[in-house]
Every structure is written in structure tokens, then in C-alpha cells.
TORPA-4810 file (N, C-alpha, C, O; in nm, 3 decimals):
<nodes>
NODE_1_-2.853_0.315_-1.761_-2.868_0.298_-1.618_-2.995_0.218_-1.593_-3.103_0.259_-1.634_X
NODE_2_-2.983_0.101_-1.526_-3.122_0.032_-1.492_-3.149_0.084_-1.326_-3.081_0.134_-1.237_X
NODE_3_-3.291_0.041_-1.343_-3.372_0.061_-1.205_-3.436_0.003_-1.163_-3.535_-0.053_-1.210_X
NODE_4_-3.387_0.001_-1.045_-3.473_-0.157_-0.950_-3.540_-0.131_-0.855_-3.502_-0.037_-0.785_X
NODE_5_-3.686_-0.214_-0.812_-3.760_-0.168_-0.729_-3.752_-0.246_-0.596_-3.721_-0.365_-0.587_X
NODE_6_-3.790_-0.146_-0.473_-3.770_-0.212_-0.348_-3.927_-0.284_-0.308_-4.029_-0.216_-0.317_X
NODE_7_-3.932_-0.426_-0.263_-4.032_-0.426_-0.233_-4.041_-0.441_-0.080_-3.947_-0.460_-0.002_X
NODE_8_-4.169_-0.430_-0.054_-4.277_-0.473_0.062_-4.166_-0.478_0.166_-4.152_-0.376_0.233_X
NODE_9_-4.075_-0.594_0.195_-3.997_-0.637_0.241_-3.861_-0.600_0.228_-3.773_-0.658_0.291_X
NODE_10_-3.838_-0.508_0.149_-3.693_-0.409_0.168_-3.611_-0.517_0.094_-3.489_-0.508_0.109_X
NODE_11_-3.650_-0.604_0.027_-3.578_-0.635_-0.069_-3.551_-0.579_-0.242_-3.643_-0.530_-0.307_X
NODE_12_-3.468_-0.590_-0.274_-3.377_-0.547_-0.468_-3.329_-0.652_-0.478_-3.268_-0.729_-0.403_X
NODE_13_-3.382_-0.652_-0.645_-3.354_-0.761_-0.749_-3.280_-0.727_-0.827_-3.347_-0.684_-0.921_X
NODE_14_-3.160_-0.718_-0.851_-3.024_-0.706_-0.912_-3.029_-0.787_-1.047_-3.001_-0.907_-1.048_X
NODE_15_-3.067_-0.717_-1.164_-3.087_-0.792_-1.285_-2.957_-0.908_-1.332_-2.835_-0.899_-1.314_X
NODE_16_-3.028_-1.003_-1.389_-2.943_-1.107_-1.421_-2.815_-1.097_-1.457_-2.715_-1.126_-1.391_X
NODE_17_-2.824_-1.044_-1.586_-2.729_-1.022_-1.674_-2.566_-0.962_-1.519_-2.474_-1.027_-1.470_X
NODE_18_-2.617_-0.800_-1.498_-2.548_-0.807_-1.367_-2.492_-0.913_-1.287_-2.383_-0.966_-1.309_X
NODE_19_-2.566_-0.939_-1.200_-2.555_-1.084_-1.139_-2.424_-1.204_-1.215_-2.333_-1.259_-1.154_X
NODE_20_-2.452_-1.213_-1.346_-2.408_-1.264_-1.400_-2.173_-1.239_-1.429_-2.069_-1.304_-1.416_X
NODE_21_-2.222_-1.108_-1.469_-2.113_-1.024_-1.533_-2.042_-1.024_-1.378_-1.927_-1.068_-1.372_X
NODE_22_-2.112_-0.971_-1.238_-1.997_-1.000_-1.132_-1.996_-1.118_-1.024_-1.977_-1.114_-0.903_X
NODE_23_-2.022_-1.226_-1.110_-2.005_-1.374_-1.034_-2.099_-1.349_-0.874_-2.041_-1.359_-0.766_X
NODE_24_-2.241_-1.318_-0.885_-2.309_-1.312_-0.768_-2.416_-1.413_-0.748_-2.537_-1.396_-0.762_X
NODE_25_-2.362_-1.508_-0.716_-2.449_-1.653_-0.687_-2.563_-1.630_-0.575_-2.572_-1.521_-0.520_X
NODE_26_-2.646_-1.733_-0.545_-2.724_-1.684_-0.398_-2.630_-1.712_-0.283_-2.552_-1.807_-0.281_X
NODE_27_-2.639_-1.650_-0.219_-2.578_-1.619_-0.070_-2.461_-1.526_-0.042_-2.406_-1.504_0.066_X
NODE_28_-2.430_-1.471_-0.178_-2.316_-1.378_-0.163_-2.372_-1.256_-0.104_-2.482_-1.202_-0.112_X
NODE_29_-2.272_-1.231_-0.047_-2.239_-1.090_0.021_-2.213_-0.931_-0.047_-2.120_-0.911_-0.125_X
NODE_30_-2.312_-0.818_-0.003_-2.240_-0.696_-0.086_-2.270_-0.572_0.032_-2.375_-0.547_0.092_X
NODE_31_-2.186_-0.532_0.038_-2.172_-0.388_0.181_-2.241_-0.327_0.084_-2.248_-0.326_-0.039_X
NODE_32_-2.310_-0.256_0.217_-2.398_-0.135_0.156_-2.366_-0.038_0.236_-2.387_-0.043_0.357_X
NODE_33_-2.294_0.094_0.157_-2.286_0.221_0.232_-2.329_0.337_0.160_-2.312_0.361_0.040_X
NODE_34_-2.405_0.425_0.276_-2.460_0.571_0.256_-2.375_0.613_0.229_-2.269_0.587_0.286_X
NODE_35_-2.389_0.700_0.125_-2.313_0.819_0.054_-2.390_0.970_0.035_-2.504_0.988_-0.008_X
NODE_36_-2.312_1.049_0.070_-2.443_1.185_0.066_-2.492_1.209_-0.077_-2.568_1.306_-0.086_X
NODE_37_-2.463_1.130_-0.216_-2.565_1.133_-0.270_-2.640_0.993_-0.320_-2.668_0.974_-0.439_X
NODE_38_-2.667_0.902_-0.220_-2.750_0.786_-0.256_-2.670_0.664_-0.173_-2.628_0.681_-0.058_X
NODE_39_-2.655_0.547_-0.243_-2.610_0.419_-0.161_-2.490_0.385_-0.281_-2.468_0.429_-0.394_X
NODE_40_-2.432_0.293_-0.204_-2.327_0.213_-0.282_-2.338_0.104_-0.247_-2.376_0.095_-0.131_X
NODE_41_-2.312_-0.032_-0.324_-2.313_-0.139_-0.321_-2.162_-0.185_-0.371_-2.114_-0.149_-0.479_X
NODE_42_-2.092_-0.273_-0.274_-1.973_-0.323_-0.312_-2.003_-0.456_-0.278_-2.075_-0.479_-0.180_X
NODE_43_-1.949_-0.563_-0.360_-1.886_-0.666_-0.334_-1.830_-0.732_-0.245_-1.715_-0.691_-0.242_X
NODE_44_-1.850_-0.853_-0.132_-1.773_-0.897_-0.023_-1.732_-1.043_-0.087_-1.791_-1.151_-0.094_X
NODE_45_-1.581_-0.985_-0.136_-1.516_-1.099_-0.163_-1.416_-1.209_-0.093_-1.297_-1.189_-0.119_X
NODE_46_-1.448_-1.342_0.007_-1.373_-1.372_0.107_-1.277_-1.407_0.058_-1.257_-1.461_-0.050_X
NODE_47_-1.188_-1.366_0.165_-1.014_-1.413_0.130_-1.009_-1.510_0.200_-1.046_-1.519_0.317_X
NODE_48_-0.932_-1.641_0.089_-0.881_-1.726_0.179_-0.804_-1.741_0.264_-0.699_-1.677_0.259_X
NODE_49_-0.822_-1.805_0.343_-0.690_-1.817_0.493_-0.641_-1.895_0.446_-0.679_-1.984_0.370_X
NODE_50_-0.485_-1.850_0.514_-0.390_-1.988_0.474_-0.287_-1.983_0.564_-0.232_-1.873_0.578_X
NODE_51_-0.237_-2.101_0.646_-0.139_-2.077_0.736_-0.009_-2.059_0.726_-0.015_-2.095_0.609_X
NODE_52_0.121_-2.033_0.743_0.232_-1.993_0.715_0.271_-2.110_0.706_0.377_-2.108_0.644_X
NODE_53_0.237_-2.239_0.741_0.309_-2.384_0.670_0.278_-2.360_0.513_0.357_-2.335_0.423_X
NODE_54_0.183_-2.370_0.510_0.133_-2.383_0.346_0.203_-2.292_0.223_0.207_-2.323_0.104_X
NODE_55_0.258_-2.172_0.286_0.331_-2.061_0.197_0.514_-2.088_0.234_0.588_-1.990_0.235_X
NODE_56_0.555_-2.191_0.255_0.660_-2.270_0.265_0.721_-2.276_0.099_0.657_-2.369_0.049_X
NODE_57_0.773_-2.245_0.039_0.847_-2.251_-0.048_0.814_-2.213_-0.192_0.852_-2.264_-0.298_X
NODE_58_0.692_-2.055_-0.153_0.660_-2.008_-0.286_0.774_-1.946_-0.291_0.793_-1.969_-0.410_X
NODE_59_0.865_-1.888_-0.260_0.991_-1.738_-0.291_1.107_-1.832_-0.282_1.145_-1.902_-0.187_X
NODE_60_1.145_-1.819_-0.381_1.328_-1.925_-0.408_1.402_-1.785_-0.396_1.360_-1.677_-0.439_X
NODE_61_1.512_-1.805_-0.333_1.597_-1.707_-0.395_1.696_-1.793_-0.519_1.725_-1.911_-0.540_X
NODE_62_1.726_-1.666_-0.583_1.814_-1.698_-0.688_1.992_-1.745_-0.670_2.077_-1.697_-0.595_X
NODE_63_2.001_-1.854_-0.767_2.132_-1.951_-0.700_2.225_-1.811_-0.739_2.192_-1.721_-0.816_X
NODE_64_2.315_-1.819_-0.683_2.449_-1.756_-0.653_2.562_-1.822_-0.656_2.654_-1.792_-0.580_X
NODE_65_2.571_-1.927_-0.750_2.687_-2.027_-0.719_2.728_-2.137_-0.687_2.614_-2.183_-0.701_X
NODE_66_2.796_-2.239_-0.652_2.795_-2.364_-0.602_2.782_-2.354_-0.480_2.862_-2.288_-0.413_X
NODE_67_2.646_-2.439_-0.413_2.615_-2.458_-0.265_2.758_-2.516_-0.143_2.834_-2.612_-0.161_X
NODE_68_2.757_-2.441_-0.050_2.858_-2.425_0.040_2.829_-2.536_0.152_2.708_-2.556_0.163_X
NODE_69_2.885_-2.591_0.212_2.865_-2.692_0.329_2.901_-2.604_0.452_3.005_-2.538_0.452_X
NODE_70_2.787_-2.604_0.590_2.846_-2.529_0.695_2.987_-2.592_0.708_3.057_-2.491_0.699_X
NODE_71_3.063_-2.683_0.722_3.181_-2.760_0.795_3.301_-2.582_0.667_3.346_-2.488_0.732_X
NODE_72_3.317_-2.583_0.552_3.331_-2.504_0.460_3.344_-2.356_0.547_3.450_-2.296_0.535_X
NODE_73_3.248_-2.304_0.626_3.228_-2.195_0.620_3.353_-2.154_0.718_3.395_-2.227_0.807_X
NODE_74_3.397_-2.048_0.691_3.524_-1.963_0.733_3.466_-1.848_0.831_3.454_-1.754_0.752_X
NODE_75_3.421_-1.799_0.963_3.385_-1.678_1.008_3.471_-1.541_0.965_3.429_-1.435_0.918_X
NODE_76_3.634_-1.588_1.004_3.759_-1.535_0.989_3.725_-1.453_0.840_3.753_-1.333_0.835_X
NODE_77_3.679_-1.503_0.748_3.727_-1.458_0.613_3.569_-1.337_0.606_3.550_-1.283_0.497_X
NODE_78_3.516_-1.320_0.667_3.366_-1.192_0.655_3.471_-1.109_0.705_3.481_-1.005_0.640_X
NODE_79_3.552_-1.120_0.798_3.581_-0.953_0.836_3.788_-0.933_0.776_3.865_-0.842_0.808_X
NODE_80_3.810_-1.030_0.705_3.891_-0.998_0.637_3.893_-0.953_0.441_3.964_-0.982_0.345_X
NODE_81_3.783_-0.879_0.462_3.744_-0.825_0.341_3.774_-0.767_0.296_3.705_-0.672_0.332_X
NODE_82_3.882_-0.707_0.177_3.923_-0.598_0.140_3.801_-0.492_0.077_3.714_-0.519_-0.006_X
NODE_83_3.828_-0.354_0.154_3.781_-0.276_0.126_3.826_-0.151_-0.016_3.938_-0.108_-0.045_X
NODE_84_3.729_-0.129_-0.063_3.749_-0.014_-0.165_3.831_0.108_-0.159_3.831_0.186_-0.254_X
</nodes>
């Protein structure tokens, strides 16, 4: 367990190696919350935004067959379905 000191100015120096091991460059972000026995420090990792154009054609569905032409399509034949 290492230990870090607060100075003057209410600042902690988060040893390198640390720093290192969870990708904490200068200006990153880490929540700090009270816990009834001491503090916690987490990570603020931003999520990228992305607009619903851009996620346009990650999910294919899987082919099912030779592609159908609307002119092709029959309404009549969905409710003449033989049942089980």
C-alpha cells in the first residue's frame, strides 16, 4: 500500500508508476467520494458521442434466402398460412 501526502494546497501526487498502469495523463478527471471509512477515487472516463447517422449499418441481419422485390410481395399469402 503506498502513501501520499496532502500538501499546503490540498493537493496528492499519485505515484508514477500508478499514473502510468491507469492511463492518467495531465488533465484527467477522477470523482472523489466519501465513504464511511475514508475516500475513493474513481476514474472519469469520457464517452464518446455519436449520432444515430454514424451507427447506420453496424447490425446486418442474417440473409434468409434470395432477396424478394416489393412488386413480388403477396399480402394474401401472410394470412393464408397453414397452421399446425
Amino acid at each position: 500500500m503506498t502513501s501520499v501526502l496532502v500538501s499546503a494546497k490540498g493537493q496528492v501526487v499519485l505515484p508514477a508508476e500508478l499514473r502510468r498502469r491507469l492511463g492518467l495523463n495531465p488533465g484527467a478527471r477522477l470523482e472523489v467520494t466519501e465513504e464511511s471509512d475514508g475516500l475513493r477515487l474513481r476514474v472519469q472516463r469520457p464517452v464518446p458521442s455519436a449520432d444515430v447517422e454514424s451507427l447506420a449499418g453496424m447490425v446486418t441481419a442474417p440473409s434468409r434466402g434470395k432477396p424478394r422485390k416489393l412488386s413480388e410481395f403477396d399480402p394474401a399469402s401472410l394470412t393464408a398460412r397453414k397452421r399446425p
